[in-house]
C-alpha positions as CSV (number, residue, x, y, z in Angstrom):
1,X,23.9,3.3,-30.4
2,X,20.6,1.2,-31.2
3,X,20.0,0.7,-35.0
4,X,17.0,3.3,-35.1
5,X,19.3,5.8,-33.6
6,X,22.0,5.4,-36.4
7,X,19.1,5.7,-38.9
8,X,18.7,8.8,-37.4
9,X,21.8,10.1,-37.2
10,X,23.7,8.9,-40.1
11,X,21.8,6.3,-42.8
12,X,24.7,6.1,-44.7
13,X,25.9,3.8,-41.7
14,X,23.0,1.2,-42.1
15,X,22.9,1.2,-46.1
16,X,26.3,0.4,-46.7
17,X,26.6,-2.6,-44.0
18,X,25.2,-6.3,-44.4
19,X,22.1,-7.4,-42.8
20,X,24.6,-9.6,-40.7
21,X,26.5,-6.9,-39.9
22,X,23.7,-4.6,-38.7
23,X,22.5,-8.0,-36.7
24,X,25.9,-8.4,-34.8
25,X,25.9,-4.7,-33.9
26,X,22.4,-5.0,-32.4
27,X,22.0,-5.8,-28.4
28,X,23.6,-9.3,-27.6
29,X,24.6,-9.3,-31.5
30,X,21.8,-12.1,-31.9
31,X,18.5,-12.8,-32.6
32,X,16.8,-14.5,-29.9
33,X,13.3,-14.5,-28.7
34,X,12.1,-11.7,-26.9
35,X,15.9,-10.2,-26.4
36,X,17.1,-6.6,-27.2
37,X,18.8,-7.6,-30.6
38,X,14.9,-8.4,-32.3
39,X,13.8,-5.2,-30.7
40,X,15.9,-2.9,-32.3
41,X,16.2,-5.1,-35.7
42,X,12.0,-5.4,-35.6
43,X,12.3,-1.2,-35.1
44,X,14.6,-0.6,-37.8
45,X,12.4,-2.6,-40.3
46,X,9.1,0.0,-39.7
47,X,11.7,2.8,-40.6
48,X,13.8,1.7,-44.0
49,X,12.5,2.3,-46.9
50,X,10.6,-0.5,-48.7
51,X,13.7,-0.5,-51.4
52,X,16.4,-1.7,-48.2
53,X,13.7,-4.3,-47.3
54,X,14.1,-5.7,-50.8
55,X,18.0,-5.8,-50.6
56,X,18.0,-7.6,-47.3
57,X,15.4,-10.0,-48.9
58,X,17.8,-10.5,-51.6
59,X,20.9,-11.2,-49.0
60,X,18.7,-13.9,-46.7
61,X,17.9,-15.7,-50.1
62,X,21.9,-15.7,-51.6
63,X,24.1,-15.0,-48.5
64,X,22.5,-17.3,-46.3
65,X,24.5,-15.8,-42.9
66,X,23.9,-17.0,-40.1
67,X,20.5,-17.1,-38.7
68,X,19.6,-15.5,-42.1
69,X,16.0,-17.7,-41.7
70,X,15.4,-15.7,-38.7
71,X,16.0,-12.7,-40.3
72,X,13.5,-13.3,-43.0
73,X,10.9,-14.2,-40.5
74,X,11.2,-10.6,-39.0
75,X,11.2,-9.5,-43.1
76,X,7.9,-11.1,-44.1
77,X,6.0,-10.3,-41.0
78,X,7.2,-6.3,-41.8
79,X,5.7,-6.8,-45.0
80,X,2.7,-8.2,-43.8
81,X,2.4,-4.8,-41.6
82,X,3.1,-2.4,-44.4
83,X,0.2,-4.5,-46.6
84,X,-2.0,-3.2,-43.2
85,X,-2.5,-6.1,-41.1
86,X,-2.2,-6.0,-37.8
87,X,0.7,-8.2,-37.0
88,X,1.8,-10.2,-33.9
89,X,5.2,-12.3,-34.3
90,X,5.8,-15.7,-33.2
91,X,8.9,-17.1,-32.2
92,X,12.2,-18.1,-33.8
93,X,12.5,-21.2,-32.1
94,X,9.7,-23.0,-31.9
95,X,8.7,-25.0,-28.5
96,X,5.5,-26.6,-26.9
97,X,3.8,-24.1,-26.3
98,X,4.2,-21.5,-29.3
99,X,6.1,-22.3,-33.0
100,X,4.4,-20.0,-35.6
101,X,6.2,-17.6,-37.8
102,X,3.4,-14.6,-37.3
103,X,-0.2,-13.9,-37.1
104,X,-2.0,-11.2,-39.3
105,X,-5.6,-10.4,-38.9
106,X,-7.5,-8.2,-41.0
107,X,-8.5,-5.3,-38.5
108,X,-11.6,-6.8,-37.1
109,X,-11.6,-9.6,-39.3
110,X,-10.3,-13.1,-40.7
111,X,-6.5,-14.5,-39.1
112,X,-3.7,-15.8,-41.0
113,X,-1.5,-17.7,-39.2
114,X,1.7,-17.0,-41.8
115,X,5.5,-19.2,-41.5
116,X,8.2,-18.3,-43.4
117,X,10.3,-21.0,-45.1
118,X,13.8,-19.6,-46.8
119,X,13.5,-23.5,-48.3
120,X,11.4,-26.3,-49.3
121,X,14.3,-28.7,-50.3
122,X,13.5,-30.6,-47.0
123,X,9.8,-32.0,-44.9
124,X,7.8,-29.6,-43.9
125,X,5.2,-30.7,-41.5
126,X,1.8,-29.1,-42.1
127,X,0.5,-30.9,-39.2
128,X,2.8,-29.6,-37.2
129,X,1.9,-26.2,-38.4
130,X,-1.9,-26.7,-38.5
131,X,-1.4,-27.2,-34.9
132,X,0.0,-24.0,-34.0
133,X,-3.6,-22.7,-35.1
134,X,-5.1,-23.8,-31.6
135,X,-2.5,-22.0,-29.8
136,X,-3.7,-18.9,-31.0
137,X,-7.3,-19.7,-31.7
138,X,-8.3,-18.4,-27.9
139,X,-6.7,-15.3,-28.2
140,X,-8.7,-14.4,-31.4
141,X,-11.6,-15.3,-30.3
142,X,-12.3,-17.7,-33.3
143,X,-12.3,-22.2,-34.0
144,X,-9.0,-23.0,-35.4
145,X,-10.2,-24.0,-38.5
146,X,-11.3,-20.5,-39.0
147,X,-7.6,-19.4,-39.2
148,X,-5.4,-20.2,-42.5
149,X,-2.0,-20.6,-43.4
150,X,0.4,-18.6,-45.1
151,X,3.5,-20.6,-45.8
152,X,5.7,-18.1,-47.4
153,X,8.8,-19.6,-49.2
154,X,12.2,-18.2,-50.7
155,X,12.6,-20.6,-53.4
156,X,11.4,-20.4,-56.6
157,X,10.7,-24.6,-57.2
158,X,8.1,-25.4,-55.1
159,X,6.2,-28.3,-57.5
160,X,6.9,-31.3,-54.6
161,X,5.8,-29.1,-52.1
162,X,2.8,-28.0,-53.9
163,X,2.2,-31.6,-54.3
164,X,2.1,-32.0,-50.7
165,X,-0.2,-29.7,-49.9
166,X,-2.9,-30.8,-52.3
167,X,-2.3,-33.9,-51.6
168,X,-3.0,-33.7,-47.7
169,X,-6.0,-32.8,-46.0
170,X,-5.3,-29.4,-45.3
171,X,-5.3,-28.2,-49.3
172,X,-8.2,-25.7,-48.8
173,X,-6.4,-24.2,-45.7
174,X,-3.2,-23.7,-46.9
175,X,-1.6,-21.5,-49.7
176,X,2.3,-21.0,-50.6
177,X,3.5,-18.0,-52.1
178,X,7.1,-16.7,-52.7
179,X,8.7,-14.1,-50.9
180,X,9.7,-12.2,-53.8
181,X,5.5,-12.4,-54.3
182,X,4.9,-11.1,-51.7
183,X,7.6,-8.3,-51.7
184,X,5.5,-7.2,-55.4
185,X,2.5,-6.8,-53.8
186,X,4.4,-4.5,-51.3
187,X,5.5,-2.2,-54.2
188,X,2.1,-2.7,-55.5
189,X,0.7,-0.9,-52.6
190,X,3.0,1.5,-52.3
191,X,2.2,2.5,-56.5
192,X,-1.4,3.0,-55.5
193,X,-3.7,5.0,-53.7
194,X,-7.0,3.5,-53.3
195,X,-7.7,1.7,-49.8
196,X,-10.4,-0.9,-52.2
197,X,-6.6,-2.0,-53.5
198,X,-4.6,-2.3,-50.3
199,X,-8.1,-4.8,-49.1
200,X,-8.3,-6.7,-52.3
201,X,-4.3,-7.3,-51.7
202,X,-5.0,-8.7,-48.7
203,X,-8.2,-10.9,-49.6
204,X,-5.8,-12.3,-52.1
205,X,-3.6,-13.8,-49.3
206,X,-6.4,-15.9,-48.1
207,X,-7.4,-19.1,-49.6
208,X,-9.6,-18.7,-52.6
209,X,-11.6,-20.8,-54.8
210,X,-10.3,-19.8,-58.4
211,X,-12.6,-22.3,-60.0
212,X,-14.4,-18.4,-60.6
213,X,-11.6,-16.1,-61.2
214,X,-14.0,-12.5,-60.7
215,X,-11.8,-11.6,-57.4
216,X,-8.4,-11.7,-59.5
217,X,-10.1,-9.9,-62.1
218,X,-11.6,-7.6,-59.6
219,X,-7.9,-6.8,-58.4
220,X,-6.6,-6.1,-61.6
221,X,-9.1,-3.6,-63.2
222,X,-9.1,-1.8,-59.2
223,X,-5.1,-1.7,-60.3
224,X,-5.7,-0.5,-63.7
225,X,-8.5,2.3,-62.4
226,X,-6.1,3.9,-60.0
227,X,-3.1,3.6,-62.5
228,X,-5.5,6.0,-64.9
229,X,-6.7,7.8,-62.0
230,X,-2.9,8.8,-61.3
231,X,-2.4,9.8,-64.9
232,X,-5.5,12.2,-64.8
233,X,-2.9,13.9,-62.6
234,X,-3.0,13.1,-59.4
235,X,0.2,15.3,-58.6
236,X,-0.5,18.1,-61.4
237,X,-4.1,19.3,-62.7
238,X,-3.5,19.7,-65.9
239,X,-4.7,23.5,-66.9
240,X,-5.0,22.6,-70.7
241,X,-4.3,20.3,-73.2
242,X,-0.8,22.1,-74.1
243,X,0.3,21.6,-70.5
244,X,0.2,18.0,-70.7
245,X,2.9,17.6,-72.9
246,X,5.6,19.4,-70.5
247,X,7.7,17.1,-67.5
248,X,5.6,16.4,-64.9
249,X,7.3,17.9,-61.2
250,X,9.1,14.4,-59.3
251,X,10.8,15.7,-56.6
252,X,9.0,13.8,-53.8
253,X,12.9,12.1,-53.0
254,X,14.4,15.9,-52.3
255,X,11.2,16.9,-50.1
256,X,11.7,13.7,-47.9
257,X,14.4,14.8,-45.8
258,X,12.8,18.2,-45.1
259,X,10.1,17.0,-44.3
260,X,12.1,14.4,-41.6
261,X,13.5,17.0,-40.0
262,X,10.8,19.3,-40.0
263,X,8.3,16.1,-38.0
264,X,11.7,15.0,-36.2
265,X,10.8,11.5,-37.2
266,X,11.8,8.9,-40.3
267,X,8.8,9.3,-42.7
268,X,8.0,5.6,-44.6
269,X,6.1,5.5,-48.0
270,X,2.4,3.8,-47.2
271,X,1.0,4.5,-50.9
272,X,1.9,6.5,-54.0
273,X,1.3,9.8,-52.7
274,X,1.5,9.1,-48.7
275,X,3.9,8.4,-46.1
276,X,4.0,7.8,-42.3
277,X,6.3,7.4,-39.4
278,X,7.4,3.9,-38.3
279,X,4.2,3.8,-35.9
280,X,1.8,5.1,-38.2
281,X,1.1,7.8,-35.4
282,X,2.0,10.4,-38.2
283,X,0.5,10.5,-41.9
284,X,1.8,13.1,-44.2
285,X,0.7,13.4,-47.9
286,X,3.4,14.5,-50.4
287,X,2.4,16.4,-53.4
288,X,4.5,18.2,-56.1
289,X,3.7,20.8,-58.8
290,X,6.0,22.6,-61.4
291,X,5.3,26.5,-61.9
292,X,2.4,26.9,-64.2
293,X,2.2,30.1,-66.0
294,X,-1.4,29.6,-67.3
295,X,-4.3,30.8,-65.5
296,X,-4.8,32.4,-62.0
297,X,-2.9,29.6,-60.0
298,X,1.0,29.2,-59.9
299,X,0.6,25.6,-58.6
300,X,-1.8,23.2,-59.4
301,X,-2.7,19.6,-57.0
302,X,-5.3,16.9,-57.4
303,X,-7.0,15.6,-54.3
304,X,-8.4,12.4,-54.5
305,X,-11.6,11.2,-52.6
306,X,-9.9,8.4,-51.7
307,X,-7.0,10.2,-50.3
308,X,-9.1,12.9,-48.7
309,X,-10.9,10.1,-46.6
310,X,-8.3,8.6,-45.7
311,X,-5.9,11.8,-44.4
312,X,-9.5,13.0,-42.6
313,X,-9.8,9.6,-41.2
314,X,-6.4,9.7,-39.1
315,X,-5.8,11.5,-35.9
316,X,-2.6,13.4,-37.0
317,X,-2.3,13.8,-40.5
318,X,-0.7,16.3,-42.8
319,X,-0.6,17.4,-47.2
320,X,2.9,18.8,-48.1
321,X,3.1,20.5,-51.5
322,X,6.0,20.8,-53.0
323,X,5.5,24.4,-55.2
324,X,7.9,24.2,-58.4
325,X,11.1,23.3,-55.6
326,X,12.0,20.8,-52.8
327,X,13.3,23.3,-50.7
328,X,9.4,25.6,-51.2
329,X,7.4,23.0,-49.3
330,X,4.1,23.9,-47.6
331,X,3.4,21.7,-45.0
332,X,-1.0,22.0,-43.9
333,X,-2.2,20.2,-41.6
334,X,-5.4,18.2,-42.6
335,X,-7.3,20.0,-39.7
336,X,-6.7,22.8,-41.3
337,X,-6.7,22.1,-45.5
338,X,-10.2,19.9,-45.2
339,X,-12.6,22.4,-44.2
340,X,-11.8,24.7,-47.6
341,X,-11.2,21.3,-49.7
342,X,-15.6,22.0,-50.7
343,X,-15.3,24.9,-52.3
344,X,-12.4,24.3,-54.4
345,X,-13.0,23.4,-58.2
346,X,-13.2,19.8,-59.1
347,X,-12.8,17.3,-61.8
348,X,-15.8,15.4,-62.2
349,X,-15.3,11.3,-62.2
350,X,-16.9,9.0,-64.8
351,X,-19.7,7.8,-62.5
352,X,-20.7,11.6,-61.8
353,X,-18.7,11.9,-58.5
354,X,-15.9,14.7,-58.0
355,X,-12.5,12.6,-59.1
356,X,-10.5,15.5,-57.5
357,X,-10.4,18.5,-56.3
358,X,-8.2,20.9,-57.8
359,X,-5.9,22.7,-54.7
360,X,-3.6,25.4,-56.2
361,X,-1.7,28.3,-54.3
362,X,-0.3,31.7,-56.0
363,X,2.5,33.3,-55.0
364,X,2.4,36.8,-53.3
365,X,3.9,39.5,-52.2
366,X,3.7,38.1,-48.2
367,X,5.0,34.4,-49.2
368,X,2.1,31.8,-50.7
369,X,-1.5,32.1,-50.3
370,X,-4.1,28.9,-51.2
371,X,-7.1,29.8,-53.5
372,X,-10.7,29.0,-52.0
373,X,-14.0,29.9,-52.3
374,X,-13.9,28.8,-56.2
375,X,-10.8,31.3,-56.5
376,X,-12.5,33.9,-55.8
377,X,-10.0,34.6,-52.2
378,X,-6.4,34.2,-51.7
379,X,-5.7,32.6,-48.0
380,X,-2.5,33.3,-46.8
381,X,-0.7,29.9,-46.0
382,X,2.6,31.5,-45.3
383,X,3.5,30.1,-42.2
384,X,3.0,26.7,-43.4
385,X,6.3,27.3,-45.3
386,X,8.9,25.1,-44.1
387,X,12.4,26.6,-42.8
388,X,15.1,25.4,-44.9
């Protein structure tokens, strides 16, 4: 059974082995270049959560199994994916003709040519490496020197190699960061919901001249405005001032694996509030309330802009809300929710834009119904329900 099919069928049987194990069950039961082993491994990384990708980092890093370095490569190229670049891999074993790690590129823009180093204890040749750049400058469609370097690293002592980097003539090209970086900026992402974030995450991985520090500043206060942005209730409007002090609804974990088996596909967490299968063919939005017993509404949502645009802006997109329980989940599809999404109420942002709309259902007699129209109808959403 291939790993993405024991996913499937039984995670407990992927958690609970070692990277090494999963490896040796895989295909030939190593990872070689282009054979069915780095297929079904490469597979198994969209699917797991970003939580396993963090373990496994952990075992390359301590365990050191075999082909561990290998292993990482696939790791940090996943993570490059999930931080949306569009990623091609490179090889494990270098030759004449191709020997980098990975290439991301900004969709329609800059190239980073990225290798993955579990260890700096020994020479690294950056010529070597800023070679590889004119293998893939063709295919790109840009002069090699237009490409940088990523040289992602497992240790934590990097000072000599630091030192030969600025020492050589390819300082401004290059930048090092650690793995365990670069896993952070992963959960970063996935604790945010603005797509201004997820770009200045990936600026950040391209060589910058710090001399003026406004882009790193720039990062952090785009962090901090959509940390506030999710305590003005992202998940829960908040009807009055009384309601803020009760538990907020976190049941997203429960919803999960109805919602799996409702879409018949793994479902991976993209940002705070959104998650999409291991292709990205499928984006669903998960969004809980508890019962309120203030005003007209049962259950209260916020819609961000930023979230709107980007569920309208993909072919096959979805908003789940969970209504007081993970086993009341109404599933509408964004084809259907956006057109009503104007007339509900809003919350108005600081610069005089809407910072959410407020979506809230009532229960009925029939099932659910959503508010529109300012409240002023009840639209039966009943049949969104999902089956237990």
């Amino acid at each position: 059974m291939a790993l993405l099919d024991l996913w499937h069928s039984d995670r407990q049987q992927i958690t609970s082995k070692r990277i090494d194990q999963l490896i040796a069950f895989a295909g030939e039961g190593r990872l070689l270049d282009g054979n069915s082993t780095s297929d079904e491994f490469r597979m198994l990384l969209k699917a797991v959560s970003s939580e396993i990708i963090g373990q496994w980092v952990e075992s390359c890093l301590e365990d050191r199994f075999s082909d561990f370095g290998f292993v990482l490569q696939d790791i940090v190229n996943e993570m490059g994916r999930r931080l949306a670049f569009d990623v091609t891999h490179g090889v494990y074993r270098g030759h004449s003709n191709e020997g980098y790690d990975g290439i991301w590129r900004i969709p329609g823009g800059r190239a980073i040519l990225v290798e993955a180093k579990s260890s700096t204890s020994y020479s690294i040749n950056l010529t070597r490496i800023s070679e590889y750049r004119k293998q893939v400058a063709p295919q790109l469609r840009v002069r090699p020197d237009d490409i940088s370097i990523l040289i992602v690293v497992g240790t934590e002592d990097t000072s000599e190699f630091e030192a030969q980097v600025r020492g050589s003539r390819f300082a401004w090209d290059i930048r090092i960061l650690g793995v365990q970086a670069l896993y952070r900026l992963l959960k970063l992402k996935e604790a945010l919901d603005d797509p201004k974030v997820e770009r200045q995450i990936q600026e950040i991985l391209f060589p910058q001249e710090f001399t003026r520090l406004d882009r790193i500043i720039d990062l952090i206060f785009a962090t901090a405005e959509d940390a506030q942005g999710s305590d003005a209730n992202e998940e829960e409007v908040v009807v009055d001032d009384s309601a803020r002090e009760k538990a907020r609804a976190n049941f997203h974990g429960e919803i999960l694996p109805l919602l799996e088996r409702h879409f018949g596909q793994p479902l991976v967490q993209r940002s705070r509030s959104l998650w999409a299968s291991p292709d990205d063919a499928l984006l669903v939005s998960c969004r809980v309330s508890k019962h309120f017993d203030e005003g007209n509404a049962d259950f209260w949502f916020g819609l961000k802009r930023a979230s709107r645009e980007v569920l309208k802006a993909h072919d096959n997109a979805y908003c789940a809300f969970g209504l007081g329980a993970p086993d009341r989940v109404v599933v509408l599809p964004m084809s259907f929710l956006d057109p009503l999404v104007d007339g509900f109420h809003t919350t108005p942002a600081k610069d005089g834009g809407i910072l959410h709309w407020h979506v809230r259902f009532v229960n009925t007699d029939a099932g659910v119904a959503i508010l529109i129209d300012r409240d002023r109808k009840q639209l039966d959403v009943t049949k969104y329900l999902l089956k237990g």
